[in-house]
N, C-alpha and C positions, 0 to 999 in steps of 0.2 A: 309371507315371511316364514321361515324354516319354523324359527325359534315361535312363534305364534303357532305352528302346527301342533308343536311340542307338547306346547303347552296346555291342548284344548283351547286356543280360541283367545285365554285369556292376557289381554295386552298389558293390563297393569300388572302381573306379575312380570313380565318381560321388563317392561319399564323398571319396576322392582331390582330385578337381578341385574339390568344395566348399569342402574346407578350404584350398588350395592359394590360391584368390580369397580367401580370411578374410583368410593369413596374410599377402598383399600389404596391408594395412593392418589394423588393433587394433582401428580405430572402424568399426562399419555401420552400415549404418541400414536401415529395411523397404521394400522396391518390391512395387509388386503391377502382375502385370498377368494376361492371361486365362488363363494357367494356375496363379495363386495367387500366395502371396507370397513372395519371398525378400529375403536379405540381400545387399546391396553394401554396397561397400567405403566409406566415409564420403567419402572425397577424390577418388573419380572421379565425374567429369562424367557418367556414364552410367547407365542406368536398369535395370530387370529383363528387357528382352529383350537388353541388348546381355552384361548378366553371364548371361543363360540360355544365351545363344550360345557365352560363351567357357566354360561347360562342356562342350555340345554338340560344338564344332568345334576346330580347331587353330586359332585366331585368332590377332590382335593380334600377331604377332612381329616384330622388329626387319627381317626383311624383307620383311613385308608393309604396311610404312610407303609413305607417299604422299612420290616425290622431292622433294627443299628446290625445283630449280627448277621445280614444277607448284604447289608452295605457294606462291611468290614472284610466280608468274603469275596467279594468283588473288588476293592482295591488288592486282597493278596493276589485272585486272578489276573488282574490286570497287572500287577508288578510282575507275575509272574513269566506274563505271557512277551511282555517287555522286555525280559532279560534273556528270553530264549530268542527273540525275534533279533536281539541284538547279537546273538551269535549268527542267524543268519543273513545279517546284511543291514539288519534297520541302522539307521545313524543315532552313534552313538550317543550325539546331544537332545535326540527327537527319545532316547530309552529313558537316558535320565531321566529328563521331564517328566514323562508319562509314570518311571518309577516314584522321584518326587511327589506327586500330585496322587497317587497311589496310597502313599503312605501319608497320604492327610487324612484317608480314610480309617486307619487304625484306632 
């Protein structure tokens, strides 16, 4: 198994980081992707390779968060590029939106 590689050999810490992703949420559901299937957590957005990784690697920590002002600047880019895209062609209810949802980032 990959994640046994990873790890040096060691199983109980696999076991470890498996149940440790269970017990961040009650409910899973099944992912599969090219090394079989596993369980994630029901309420995360993310699929079988990103829950493979966070057994694999030290991920996802509070300081490995992306800064509020590079998120902030990403919703102007995105409104931006929305509003010029709907000059050339994009539909207008598909600009909105993405402008909307844009400025949730502010």
């Amino acid at each position: 198994m990959l994640s046994r590689a990873l790890l040096g050999g060691r199983a109980s810490s696999v076991r470890f980081i498996k149940s440790a992703i269970r017990m961040q949420s009650s409910k899973v559901r099944k992912e599969r992707d090219t090394f079989g299937e596993l369980e994630v957590p029901a309420d995360c957005y993310y699929g079988a390779q990103t829950a493979r990784s966070k057994m694999n690697f030290k991920i996802g920590g509070p300081e490995e968060r992306m800064p509020i002002p590079v998120i902030h600047a990403f919703g102007y880019l995105k409104k931006a590029a929305a509003m010029v895209n709907k000059e050339f062609g994009l539909d207008p209810k598909l600009a909105g939106a993405i402008c909307q949802a844009a400025g949730k980032a502010d």
